[in-house]
C-alpha positions in Angstrom: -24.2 -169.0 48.6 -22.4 -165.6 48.9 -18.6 -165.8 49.2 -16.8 -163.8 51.9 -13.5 -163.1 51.6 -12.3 -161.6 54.7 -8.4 -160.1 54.9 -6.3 -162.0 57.1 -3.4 -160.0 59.6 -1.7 -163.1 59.9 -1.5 -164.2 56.7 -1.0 -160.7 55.1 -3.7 -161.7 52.2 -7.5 -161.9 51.8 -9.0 -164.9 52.6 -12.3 -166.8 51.6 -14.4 -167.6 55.0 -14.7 -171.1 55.1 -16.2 -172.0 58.1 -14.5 -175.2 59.9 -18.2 -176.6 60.4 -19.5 -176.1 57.0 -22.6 -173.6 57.7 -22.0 -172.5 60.8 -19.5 -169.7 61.1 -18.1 -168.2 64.9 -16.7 -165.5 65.8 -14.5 -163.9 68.9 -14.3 -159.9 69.4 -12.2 -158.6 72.3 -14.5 -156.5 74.1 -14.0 -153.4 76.7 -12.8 -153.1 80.3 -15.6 -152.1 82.6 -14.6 -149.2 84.7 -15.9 -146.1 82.5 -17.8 -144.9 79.6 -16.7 -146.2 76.1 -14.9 -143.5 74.1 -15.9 -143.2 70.0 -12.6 -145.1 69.1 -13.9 -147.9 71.2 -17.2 -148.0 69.7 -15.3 -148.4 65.7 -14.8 -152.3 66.5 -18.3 -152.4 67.4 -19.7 -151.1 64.5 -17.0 -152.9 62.3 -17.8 -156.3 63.5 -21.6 -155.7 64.2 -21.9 -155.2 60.7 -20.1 -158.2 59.7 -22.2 -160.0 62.0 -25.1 -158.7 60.1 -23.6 -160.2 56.7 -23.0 -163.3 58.0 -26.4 -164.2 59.7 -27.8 -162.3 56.3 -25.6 -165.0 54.3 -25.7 -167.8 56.9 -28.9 -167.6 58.5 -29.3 -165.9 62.3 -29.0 -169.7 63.7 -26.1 -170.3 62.3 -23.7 -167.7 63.3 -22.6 -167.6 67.0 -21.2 -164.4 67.7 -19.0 -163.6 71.4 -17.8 -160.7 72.9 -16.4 -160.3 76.1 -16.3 -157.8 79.4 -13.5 -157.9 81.0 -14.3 -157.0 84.6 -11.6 -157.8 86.6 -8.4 -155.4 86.2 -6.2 -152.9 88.0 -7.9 -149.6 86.6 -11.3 -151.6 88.0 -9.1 -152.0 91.4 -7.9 -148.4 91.2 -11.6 -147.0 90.7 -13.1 -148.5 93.7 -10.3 -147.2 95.5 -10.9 -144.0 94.8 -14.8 -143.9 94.8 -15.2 -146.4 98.2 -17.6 -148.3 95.5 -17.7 -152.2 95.3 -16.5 -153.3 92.4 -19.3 -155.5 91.2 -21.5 -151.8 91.5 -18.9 -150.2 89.2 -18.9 -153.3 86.5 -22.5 -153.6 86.4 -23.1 -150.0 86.2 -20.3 -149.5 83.4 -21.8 -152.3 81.5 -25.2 -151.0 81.5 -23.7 -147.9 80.1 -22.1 -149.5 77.6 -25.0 -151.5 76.1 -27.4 -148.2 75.5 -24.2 -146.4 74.3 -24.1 -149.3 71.4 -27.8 -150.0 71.3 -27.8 -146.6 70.5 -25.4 -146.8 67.2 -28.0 -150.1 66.6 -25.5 -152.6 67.3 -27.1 -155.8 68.0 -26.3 -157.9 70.9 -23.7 -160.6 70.4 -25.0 -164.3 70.8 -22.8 -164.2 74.2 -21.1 -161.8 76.3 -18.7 -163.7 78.9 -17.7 -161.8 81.7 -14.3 -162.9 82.6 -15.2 -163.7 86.2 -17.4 -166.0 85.1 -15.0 -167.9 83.6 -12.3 -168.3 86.5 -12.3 -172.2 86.9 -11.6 -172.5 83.2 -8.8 -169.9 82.9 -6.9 -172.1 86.0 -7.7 -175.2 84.5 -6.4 -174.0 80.9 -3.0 -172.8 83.1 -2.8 -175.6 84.6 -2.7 -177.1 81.4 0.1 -175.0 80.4 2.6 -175.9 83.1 1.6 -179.3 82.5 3.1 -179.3 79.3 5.8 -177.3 79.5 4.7 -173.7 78.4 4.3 -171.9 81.7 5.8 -172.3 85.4 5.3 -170.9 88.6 7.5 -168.3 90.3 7.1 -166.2 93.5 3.0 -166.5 93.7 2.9 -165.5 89.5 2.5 -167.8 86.6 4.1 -166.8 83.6 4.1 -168.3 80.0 7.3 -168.5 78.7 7.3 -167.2 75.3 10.4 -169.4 74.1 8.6 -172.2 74.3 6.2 -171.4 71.2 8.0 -170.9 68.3 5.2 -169.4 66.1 5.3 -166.6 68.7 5.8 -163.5 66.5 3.8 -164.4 63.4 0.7 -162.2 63.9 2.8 -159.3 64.3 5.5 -160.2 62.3 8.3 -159.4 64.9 10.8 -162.1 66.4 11.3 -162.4 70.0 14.3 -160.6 70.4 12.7 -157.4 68.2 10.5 -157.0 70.6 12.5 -156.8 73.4 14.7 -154.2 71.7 11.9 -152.5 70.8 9.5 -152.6 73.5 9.0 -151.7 77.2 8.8 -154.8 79.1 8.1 -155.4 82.9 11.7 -156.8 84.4 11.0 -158.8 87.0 13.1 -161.1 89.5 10.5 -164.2 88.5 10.8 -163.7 85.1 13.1 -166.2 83.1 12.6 -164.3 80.0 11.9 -160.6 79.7 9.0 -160.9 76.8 7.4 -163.9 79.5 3.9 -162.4 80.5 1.6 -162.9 83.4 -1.6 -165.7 82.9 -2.2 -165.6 87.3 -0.6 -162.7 89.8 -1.0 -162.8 94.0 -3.5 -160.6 95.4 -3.9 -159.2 98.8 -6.7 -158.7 100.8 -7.7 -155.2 99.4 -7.8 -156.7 95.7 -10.5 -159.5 94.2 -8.8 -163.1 94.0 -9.4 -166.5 93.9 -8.3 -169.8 95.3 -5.7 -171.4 92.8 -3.0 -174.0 92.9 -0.1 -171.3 93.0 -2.2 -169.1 96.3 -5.2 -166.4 96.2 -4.8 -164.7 93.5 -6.6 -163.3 89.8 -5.8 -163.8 86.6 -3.7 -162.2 83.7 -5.3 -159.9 81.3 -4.2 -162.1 78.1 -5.8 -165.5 79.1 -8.9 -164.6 79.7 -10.4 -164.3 76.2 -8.0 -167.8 75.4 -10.4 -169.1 78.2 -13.9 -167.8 77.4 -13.2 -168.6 73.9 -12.5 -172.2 74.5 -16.0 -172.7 76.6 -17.6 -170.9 74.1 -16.6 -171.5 70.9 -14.2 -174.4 70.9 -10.8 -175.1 70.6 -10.7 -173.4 66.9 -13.2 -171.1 65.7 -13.1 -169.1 62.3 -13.0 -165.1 63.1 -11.0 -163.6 66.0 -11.5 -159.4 65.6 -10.4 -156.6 67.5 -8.7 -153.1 67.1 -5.2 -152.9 65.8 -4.1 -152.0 68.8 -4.7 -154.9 70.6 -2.5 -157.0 67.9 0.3 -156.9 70.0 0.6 -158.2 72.7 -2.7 -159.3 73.8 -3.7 -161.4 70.2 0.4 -162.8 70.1 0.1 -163.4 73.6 -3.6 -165.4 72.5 -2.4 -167.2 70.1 0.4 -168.3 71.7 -1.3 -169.7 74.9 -3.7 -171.3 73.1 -2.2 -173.4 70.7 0.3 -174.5 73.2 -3.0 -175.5 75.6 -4.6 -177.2 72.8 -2.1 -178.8 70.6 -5.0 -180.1 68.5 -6.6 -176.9 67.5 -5.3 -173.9 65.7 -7.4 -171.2 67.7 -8.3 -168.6 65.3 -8.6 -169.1 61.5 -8.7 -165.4 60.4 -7.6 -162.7 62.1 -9.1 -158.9 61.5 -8.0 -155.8 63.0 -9.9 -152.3 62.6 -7.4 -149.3 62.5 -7.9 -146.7 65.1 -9.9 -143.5 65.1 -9.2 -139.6 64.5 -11.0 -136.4 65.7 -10.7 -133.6 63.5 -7.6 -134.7 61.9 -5.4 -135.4 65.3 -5.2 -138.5 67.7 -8.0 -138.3 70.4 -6.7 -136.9 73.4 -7.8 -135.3 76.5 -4.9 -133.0 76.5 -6.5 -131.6 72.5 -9.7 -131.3 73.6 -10.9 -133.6 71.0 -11.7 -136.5 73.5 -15.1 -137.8 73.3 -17.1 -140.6 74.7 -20.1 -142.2 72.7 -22.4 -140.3 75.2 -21.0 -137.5 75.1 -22.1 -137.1 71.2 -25.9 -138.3 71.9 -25.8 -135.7 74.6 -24.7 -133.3 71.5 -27.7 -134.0 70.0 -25.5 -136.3 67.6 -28.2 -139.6 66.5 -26.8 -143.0 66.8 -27.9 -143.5 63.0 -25.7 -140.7 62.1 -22.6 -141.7 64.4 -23.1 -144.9 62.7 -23.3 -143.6 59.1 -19.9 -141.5 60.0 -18.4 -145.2 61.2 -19.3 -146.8 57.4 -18.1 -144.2 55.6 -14.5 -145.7 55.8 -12.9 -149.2 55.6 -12.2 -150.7 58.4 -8.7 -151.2 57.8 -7.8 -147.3 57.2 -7.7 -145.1 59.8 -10.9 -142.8 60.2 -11.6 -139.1 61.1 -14.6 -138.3 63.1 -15.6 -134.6 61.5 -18.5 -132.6 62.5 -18.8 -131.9 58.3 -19.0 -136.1 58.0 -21.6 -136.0 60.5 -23.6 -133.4 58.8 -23.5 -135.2 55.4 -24.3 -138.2 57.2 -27.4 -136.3 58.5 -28.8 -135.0 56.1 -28.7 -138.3 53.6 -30.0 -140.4 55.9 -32.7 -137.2 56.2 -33.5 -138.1 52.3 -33.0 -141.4 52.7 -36.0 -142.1 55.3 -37.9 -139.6 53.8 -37.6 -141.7 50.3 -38.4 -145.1 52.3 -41.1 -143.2 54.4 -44.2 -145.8 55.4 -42.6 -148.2 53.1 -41.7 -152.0 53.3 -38.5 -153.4 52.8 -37.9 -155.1 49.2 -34.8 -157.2 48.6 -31.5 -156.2 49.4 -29.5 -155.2 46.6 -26.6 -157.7 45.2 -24.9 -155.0 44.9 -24.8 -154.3 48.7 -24.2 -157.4 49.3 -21.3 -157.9 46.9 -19.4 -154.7 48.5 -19.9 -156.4 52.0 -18.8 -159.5 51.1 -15.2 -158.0 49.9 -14.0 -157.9 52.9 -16.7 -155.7 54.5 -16.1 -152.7 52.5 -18.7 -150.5 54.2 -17.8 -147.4 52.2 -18.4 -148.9 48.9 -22.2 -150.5 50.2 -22.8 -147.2 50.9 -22.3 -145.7 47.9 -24.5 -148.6 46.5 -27.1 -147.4 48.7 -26.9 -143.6 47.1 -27.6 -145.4 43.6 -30.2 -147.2 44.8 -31.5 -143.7 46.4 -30.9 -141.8 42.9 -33.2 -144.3 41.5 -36.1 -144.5 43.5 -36.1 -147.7 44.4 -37.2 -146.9 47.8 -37.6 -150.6 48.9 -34.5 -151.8 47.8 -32.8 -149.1 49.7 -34.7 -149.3 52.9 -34.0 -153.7 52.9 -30.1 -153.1 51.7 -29.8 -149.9 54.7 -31.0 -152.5 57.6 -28.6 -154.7 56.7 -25.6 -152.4 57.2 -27.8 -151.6 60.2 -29.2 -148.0 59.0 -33.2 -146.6 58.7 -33.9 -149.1 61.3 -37.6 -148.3 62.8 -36.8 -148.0 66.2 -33.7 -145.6 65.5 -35.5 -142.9 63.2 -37.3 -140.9 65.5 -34.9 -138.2 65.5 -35.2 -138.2 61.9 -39.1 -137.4 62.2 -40.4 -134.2 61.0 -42.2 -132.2 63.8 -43.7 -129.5 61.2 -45.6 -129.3 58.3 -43.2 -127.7 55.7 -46.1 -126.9 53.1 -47.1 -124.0 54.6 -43.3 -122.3 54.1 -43.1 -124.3 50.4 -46.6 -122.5 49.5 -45.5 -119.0 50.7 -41.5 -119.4 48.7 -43.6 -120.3 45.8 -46.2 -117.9 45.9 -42.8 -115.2 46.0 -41.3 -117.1 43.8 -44.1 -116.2 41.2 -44.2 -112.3 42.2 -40.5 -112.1 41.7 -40.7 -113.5 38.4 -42.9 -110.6 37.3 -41.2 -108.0 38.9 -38.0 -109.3 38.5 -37.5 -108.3 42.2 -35.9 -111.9 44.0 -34.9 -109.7 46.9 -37.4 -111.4 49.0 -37.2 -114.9 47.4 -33.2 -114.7 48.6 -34.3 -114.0 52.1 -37.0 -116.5 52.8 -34.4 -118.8 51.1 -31.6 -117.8 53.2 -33.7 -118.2 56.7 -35.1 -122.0 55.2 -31.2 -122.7 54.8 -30.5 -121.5 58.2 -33.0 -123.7 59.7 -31.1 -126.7 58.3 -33.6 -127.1 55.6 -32.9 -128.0 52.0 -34.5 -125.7 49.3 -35.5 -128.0 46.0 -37.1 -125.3 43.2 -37.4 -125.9 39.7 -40.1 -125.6 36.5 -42.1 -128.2 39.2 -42.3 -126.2 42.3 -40.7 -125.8 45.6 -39.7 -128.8 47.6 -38.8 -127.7 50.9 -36.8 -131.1 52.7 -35.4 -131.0 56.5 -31.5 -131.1 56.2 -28.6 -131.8 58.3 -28.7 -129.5 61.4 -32.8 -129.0 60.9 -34.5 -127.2 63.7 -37.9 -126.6 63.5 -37.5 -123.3 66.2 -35.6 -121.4 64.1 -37.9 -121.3 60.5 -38.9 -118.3 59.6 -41.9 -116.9 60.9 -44.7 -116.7 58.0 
């Protein structure tokens, strides 16, 4: 069997995956807060850990992989939107999460095995903070429960800051209840224009941080072997995990290895509304950007750099996965490359699988290229229509050729340049040599504007 080594934030080193059930691997991703449309830097950890998810049910078997990634859909910037839109909240979450699934169906993600929303999982958030008073690691203060960080000494080691760091370095909430200043919320009070529950400590909802601690336990146990997320969420929601969780289940050691994608780039500059440069996932398939190619722009860099969305990155993506379906055209999958395979399995190093996948391109082996692509989740059937050729190119190869030949005898290429220049403008690729004209749609193809013959 394939050996994955994966690199761990926690330990600072790569890691071989050994599974804590031998052939059965799980994995936790944080997922999004349901109240708008998921911007492109959301979608990286989607991509990211969809395509690990593909290696490990492609190295494990689909059975044997359980896969969970959450909605949160109770929060304040939920609250706040049906505020200010006179909308019920369960409208706005189910509506946001309907959005989000054809925004990542459309970049071919695949479904995780479960996706918990966290008001589903109420009962088992109070009974794990319950648990946490219990033994020490919480208390109740003023209609809040807090952890208190003191009490876990490991608290820190994710992001490799001590307590006291933190609170020189960071903006924390002081509050009257708190005994600590780095304590953080796991329940809060809520009126009667806010969604709460029943609890011990009055009606109220819970903290941001224990919800995934919660789901995670129901679903995947008390100690599972991937927990994944953005780098962003490192601290303090994953220390803030980590902490609650190994003091509610002494037994377990929640997450085995830890992986963080870095964050996203447009252009060259952080993503911000203020630039101009901020874009949702639907706003680019509104461009008339494909999910395949969006996807492509993803792969081309590690997951643990920092990436830059470019419109010249989208237009290479274009037009080789242009040649690429094209190559595999009406074919069947073969076997997917080794090679692929190995580049994946070193810690998911997406960039190098692709460039695998242009060798296995350069030498024809159109089935080995079409398997190894749908496993990094590329040339997929259902996501190539926008790839599909709506005209019959011949006609325009015939008539460069035929001038092709009259230039050559009057050595006159004045109007070989042209018809080349108006193919090129079209977004089509011009291929001549000793063998003929080969005329390929290319990044940016559009059928209106070729040339007139």
């Amino acid at each position: 069997m394939t050996t994955i080594r994966l690199y761990n934030t926690k330990s600072r080193r790569e890691e071989d995956l050994q599974p804590l059930i031998p052939g059965k691997v799980r994995m936790y991703v944080c997922g999004p807060t349901v109240y708008d449309r998921a911007h492109i830097g959301n979608a990286r950890p989607v991509v990211v850990f969809d395509t690990l998810f593909r290696l490990l049910r492609h190295v494990y078997g689909a059975d044997a992989v359980t896969y969970v990634r959450n909605f949160t859909d109770v929060d304040d910037k939920i609250n706040a939107k049906a505020a200010e839109t006179g909308r019920p909240i369960r409208d706005i979450t189910d509506e946001t999460i309907g959005w989000y699934h054809a925004d990542m169906d459309a970049l071919g993600a695949l479904r995780p095995t479960h996706e918990p929303r966290a008001t589903e999982y109420i009962t088992p958030m109070i009974r794990m903070i319950e648990g946490l008073i219990a033994r020490g690691h919480a208390y109740a203060a003023e209609g809040h429960v807090l952890f208190d960080v003191r009490s876990f000494p490991g608290y820190g080691a994710l992001s490799g800051r001590s307590v006291d760091d933190m609170i020189a370095g960071a903006r924390v909430e002081v509050a009257p209840y708190k005994r600590d200043p780095m304590d953080f919320v796991l329940w809060k009070p809520s009126g009667d224009d806010l969604p709460g529950w029943p609890s011990p400590w009055g009606r109220g909802r819970p903290g941001w941080h224990i919800e995934c601690s919660a789901m995670s336990r129901e679903l995947l146990g008390e100690a599972f072997d991937i927990h994944g997320g953005g780098i962003d969420l490192q601290f303090p929601h994953h220390e803030n995990e980590i902490a609650q969780s190994c003091c509610a289940n002494p037994s377990g050691q929640f997450a085995k290895i830890w992986m963080h994608n870095e964050m996203l780039q447009v252009e060259g500059k952080k993503m911000s509304k203020s630039l101009g440069n901020f874009f949702t996932v639907r706003d680019l398939l509104d461009q008339g950007f494909p999910g395949e190619v969006i996807r492509f722009v993803y792969l081309g860099t590690h997951y643990s750099k920092p990436m830059d969305w470019t419109a010249d990155k989208a237009a290479q993506a274009e037009a080789t996965l242009r040649k690429w379906r094209a190559l595999t055209r009406d074919g069947q999958p073969g076997q997917v490359a080794d090679t692929v395979v190995a580049a994946l399995a070193g810690d998911v190093n997406t960039a190098g699988a692709l460039a695998e996948l242009h060798k296995l391109a350069n030498a024809g082996d159109a089935a080995g290229l079409l398997a190894s692509a749908q496993l990094l989740g590329l040339l997929l059937p259902e996501m190539g229509a926008w790839a599909e050729v709506t005209v019959d190119l011949s006609t325009h190869a015939d008539r460069l050729a035929a001038l092709r030949a009259e230039a050559m005898a009057s050595k006159d290429f004045a109007a070989v340049d042209a018809m080349k220049a108006a193919l090129m403008a079209a977004g089509v690729e011009v291929r001549m040599s000793k063998a003929g004209v080969e005329l390929l749609p290319g990044a940016g193809f559009d059928a209106a504007k070729l040339p007139v013959l």
